[in-house]
C-alpha positions as CSV (number, residue, x, y, z in Angstrom):
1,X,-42.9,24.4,-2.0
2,X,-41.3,21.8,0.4
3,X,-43.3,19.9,3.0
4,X,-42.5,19.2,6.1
5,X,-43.1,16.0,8.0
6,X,-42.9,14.3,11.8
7,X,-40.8,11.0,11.7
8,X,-41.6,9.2,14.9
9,X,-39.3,5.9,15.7
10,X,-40.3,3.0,18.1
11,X,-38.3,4.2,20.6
12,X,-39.5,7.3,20.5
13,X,-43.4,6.1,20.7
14,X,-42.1,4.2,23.4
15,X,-41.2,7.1,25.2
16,X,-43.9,9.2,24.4
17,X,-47.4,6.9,24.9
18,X,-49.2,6.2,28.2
19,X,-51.3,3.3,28.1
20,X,-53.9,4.7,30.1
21,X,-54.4,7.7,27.8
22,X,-54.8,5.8,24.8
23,X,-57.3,3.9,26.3
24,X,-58.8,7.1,26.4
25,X,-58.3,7.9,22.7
26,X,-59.9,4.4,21.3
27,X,-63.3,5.2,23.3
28,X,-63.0,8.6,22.0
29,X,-63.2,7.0,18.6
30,X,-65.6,4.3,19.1
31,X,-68.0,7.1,20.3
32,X,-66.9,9.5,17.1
33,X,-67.8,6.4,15.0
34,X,-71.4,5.2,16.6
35,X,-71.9,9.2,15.8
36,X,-71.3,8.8,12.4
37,X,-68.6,11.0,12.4
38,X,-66.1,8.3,10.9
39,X,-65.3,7.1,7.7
40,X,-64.1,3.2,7.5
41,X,-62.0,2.5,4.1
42,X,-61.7,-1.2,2.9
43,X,-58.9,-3.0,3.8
44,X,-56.4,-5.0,1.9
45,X,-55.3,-8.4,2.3
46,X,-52.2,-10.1,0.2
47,X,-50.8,-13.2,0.6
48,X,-47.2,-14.1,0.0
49,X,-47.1,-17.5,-0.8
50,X,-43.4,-18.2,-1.2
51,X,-42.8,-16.1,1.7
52,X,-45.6,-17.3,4.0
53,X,-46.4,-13.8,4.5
54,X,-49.2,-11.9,4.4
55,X,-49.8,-7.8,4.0
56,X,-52.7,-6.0,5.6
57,X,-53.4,-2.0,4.6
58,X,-56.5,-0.6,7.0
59,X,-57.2,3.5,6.4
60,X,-59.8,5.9,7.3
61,X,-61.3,9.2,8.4
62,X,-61.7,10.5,11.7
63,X,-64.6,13.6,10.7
64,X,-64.2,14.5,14.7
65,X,-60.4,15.2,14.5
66,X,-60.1,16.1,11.0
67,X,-57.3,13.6,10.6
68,X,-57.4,10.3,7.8
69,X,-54.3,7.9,7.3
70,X,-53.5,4.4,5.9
71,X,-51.5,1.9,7.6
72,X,-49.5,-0.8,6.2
73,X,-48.5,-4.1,8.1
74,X,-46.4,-7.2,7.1
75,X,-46.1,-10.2,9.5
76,X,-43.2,-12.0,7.6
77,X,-43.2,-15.2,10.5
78,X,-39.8,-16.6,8.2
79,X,-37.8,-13.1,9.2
80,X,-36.3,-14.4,12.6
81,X,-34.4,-17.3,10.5
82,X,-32.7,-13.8,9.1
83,X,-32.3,-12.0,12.5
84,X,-35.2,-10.0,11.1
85,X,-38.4,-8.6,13.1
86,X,-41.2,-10.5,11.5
87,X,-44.2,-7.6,12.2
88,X,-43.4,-4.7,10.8
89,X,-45.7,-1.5,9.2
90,X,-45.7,2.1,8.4
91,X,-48.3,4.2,9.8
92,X,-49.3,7.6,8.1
93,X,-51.1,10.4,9.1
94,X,-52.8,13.7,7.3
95,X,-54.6,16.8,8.1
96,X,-58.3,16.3,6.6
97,X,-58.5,20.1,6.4
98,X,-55.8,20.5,3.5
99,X,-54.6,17.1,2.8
100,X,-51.3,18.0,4.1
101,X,-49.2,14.8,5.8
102,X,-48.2,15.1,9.1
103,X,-46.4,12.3,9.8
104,X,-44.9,8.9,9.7
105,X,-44.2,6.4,12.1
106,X,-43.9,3.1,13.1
107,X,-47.0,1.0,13.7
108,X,-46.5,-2.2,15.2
109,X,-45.8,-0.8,18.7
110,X,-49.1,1.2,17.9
111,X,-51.2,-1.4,17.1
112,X,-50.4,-2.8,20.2
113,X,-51.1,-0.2,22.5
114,X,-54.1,0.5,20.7
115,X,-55.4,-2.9,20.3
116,X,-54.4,-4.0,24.2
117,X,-56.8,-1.0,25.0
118,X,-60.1,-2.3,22.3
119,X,-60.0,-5.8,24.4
120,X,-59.8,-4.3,27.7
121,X,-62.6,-1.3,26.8
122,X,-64.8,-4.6,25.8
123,X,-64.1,-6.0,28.7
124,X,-64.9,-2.8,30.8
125,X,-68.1,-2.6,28.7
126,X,-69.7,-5.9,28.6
127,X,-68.2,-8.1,31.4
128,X,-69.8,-8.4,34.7
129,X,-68.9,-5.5,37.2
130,X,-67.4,-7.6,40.1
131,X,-65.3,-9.7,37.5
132,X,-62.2,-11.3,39.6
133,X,-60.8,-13.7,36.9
134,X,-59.4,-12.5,33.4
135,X,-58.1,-15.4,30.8
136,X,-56.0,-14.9,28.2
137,X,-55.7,-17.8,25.4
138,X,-52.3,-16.9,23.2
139,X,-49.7,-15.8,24.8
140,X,-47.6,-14.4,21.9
141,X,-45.9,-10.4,21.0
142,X,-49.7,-8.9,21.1
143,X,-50.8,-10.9,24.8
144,X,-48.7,-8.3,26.9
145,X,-50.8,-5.4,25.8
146,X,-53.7,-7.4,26.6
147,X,-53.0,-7.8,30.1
148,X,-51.6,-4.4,30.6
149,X,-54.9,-2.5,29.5
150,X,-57.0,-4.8,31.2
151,X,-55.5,-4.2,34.2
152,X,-55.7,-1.0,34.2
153,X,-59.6,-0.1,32.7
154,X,-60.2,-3.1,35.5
155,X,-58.6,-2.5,38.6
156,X,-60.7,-5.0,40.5
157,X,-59.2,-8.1,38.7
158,X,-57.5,-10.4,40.9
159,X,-55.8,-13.4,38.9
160,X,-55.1,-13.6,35.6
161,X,-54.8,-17.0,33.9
162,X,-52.7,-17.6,30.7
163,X,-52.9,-20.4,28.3
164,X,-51.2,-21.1,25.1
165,X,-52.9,-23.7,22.9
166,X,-50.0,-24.4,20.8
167,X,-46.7,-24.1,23.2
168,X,-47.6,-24.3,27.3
169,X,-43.7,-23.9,28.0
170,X,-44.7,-20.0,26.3
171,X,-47.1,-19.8,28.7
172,X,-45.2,-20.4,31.7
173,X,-42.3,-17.9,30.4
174,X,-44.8,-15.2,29.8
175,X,-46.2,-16.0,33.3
176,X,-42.9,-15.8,35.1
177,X,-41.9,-12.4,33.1
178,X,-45.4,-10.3,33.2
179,X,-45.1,-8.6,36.5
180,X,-41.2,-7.6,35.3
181,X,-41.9,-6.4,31.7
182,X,-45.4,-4.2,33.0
183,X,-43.0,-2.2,35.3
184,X,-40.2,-2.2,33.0
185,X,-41.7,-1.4,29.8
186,X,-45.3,0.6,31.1
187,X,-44.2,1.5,34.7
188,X,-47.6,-0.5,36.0
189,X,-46.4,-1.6,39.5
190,X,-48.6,-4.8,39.8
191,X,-46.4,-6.8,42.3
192,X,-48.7,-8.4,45.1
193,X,-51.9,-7.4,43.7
194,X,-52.9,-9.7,40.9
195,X,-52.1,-13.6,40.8
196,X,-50.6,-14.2,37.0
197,X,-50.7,-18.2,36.6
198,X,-50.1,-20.5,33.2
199,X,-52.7,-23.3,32.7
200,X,-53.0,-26.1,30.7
201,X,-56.2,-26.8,31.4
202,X,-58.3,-24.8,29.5
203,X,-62.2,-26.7,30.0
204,X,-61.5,-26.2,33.7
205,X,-60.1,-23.0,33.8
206,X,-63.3,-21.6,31.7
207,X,-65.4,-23.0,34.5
208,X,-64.4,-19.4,36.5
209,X,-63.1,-16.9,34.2
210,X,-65.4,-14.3,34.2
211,X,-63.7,-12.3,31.2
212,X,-62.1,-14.1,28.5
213,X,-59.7,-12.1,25.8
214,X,-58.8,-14.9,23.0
215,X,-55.7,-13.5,20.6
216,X,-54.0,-16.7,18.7
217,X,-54.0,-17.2,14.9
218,X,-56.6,-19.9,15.3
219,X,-58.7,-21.0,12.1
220,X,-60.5,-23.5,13.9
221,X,-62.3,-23.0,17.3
222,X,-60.2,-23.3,20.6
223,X,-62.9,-22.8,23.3
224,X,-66.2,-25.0,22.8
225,X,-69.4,-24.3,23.5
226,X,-69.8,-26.4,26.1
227,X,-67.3,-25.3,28.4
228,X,-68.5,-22.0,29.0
229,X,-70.2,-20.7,31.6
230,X,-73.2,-18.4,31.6
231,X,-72.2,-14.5,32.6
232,X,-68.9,-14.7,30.8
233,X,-67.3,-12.1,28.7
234,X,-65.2,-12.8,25.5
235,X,-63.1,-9.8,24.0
236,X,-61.8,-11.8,20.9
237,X,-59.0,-10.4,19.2
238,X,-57.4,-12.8,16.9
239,X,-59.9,-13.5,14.0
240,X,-58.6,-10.3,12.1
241,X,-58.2,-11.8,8.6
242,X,-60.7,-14.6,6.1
243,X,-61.0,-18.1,8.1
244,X,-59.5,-17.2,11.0
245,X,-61.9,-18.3,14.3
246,X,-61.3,-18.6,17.5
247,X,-65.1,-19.6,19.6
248,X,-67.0,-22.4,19.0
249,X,-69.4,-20.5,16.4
250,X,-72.7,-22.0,18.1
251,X,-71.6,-19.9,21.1
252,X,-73.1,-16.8,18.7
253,X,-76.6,-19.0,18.9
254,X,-77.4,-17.2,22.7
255,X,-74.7,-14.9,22.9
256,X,-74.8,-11.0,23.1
257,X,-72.6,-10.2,20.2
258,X,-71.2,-6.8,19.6
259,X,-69.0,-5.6,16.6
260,X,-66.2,-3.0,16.2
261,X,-67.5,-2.5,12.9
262,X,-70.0,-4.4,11.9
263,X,-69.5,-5.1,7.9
264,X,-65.7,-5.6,8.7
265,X,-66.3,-8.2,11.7
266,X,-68.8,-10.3,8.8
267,X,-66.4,-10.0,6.1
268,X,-63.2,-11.5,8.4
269,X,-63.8,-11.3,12.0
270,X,-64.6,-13.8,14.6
271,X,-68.8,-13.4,13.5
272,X,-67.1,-14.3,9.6
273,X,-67.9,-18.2,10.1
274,X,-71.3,-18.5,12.2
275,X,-72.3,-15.8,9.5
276,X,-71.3,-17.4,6.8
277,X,-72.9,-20.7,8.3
278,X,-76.5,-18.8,8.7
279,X,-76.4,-19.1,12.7
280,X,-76.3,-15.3,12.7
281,X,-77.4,-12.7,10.4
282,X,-76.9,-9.2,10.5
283,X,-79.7,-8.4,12.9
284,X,-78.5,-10.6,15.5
285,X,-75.2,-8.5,16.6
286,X,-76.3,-6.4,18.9
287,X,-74.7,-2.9,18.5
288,X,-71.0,-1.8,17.9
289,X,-68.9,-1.2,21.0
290,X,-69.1,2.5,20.3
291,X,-73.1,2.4,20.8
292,X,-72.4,1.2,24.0
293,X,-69.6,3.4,25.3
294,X,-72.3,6.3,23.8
295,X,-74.9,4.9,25.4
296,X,-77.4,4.6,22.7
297,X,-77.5,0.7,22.9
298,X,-77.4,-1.9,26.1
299,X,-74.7,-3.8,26.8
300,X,-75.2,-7.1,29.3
301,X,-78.7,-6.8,30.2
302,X,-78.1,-9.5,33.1
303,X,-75.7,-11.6,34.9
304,X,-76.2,-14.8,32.9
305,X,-75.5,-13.1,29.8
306,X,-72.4,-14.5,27.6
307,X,-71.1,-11.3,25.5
308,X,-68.7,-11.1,22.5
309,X,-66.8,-8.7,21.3
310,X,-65.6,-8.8,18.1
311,X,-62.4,-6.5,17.2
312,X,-61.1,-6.9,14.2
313,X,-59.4,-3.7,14.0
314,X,-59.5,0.0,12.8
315,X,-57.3,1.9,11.5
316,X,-58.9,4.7,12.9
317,X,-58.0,3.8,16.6
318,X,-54.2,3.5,15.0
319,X,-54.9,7.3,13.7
320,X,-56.0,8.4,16.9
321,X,-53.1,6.6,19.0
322,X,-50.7,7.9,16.4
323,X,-51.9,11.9,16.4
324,X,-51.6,11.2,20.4
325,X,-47.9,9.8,20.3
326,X,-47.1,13.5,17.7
327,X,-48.6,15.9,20.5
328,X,-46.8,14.2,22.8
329,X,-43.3,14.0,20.9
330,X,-44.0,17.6,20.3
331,X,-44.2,18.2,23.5
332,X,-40.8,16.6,24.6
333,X,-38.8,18.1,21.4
334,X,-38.6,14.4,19.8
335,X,-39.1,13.0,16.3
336,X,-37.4,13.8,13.2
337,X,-38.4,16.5,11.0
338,X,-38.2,15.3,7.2
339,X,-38.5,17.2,4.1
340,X,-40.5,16.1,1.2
């Protein structure tokens, strides 16, 4: 007996997802997960030296929508010498009812539009209400998604500030085409109503950015302790694999820290380092995001609190994202059917 299968292209994800509803879908899931109705697999991490590549494979179980799934992502950096995309990954989805595979499709636009909408729900969550000034450090493929999402779960932010540590020429060119590419690429019409600037200046630019969303490849801390200001919010996206930190780790010494997941943000996240140091321990991260978005745990309990969060990523928000994009390609006749 044959089975059939969705295949869902790029394009056709482009086509299909709305930013705003899968911001929806990851709260969904961070909910479904602080009521242990989740399952989180353990992910795998290879290296290839030669290649100066690296592999990541994140899977799970979503109990609530009876859906589990693994996803495989390569960031092969030496590709555009060959012309080649260097992030690239599969992304595959099942019925948990029968084990039956329901489709297959491609996950790097995915994990962008799913990992835009986990920094801006922790910015939602945990930054102060009447927040005017977003940051963004890094300003590379995954920064866009950032902004987009942010914008849009935070309609009251007025300027948003871009700084790239390694490359402040990126910065300015990502500055110059954001208001373009968000009507182009997600139909946001933001013209007029939020100030997009690139700065250099990164100690003085902390001294009024009320939300802070770090995503760089950092393994050694950007933003010191020193320069931040009590009441802000950090959504930090970057530290997703061993080493890999991008705050000052004694921020975590008075910090509100919350967690995605909390053995997976110990094992490789941005709390990795400080934990591994002893300046936090288990106990001290405050809840998951999900606990927060359910409303079993508090989030900023004042004004002068600085809050983390840590995302290092789930593929269950990929799963959710991805079962979204198939009800929606149904909807509109696209994807290819394949036979296995």
């Amino acid at each position: 007996m044959h089975m059939e299968i969705t295949v869902l292209s790029q394009a056709e994800l482009k086509q299909v997802l709305e930013l705003d509803r899968v911001i929806a879908s990851v709260e969904s899931v961070y909910k479904q997960k602080a009521g242990g109705r989740t399952a989180v697999w353990p992910s795998v991490e290879y290296h290839f030296e030669e290649e100066q590549a690296v592999m990541d494979i994140r899977s799970g179980y979503l109990a609530g929508d009876k859906l589990h799934g693994a996803k495989m992502l390569n960031n092969f950096p030496l590709n555009a010498q060959a012309g080649l995309p260097a992030f690239t990954g599969m992304l595959l989805i099942f019925d948990s009812t029968s084990g039956m595979p329901l489709a297959l499709m491609d996950a790097s636009y995915i994990t962008s539009m799913r990992t835009g909408a986990a920094a801006a729900l922790g910015v939602r969550t945990l930054a102060r209400k009447n927040s005017k000034n977003l940051l963004l450090v890094g300003a590379g493929r995954q920064a866009f998604f950032m902004v987009a999402a942010t914008l849009l779960a935070m309609p009251q932010l007025e300027n948003v500030r871009v700084h790239d540590p390694l490359d402040s020429a990126n910065a300015e060119k990502f500055v110059s085409q954001i208001e373009r590419r968000l009507k182009a690429e997600l139909n946001l019409n933001l013209s007029g109503k939020v100030n997009f600037t690139a700065r250099n200046d990164l100690q003085a630019v902390l001294q009024d950015s009320d939300a802070v969303i770090t995503v760089t490849r950092a393994t050694s801390p950007i933003i010191k302790q020193e320069w931040v200001q009590s009441g802000t919010h950090f959504s930090c996206i970057g530290a997703d694999m061993l080493g890999k930190e991008e705050l000052d780790p004694e921020l975590f010494r008075t910090a509100r820290a919350f967690a995605d997941d909390k053995k997976q943000c110990l094992a490789f996240g941005e709390m990795e380092i400080p934990y591994k140091a002893g300046i936090i321990s288990e106990q001290s991260i405050q809840a998951e995001l999900g606990e927060v978005l359910a409303g079993t745990a508090a989030g900023r309990i004042s004004e002068a609190d600085i809050t983390i969060f840590d995302a290092t990523g789930l593929a269950l928000l990929d799963l959710a994202t991805g079962k979204l994009a198939l009800d929606l390609a149904r909807r509109k006749g696209l994807g290819q059917k394949a036979s296995i």
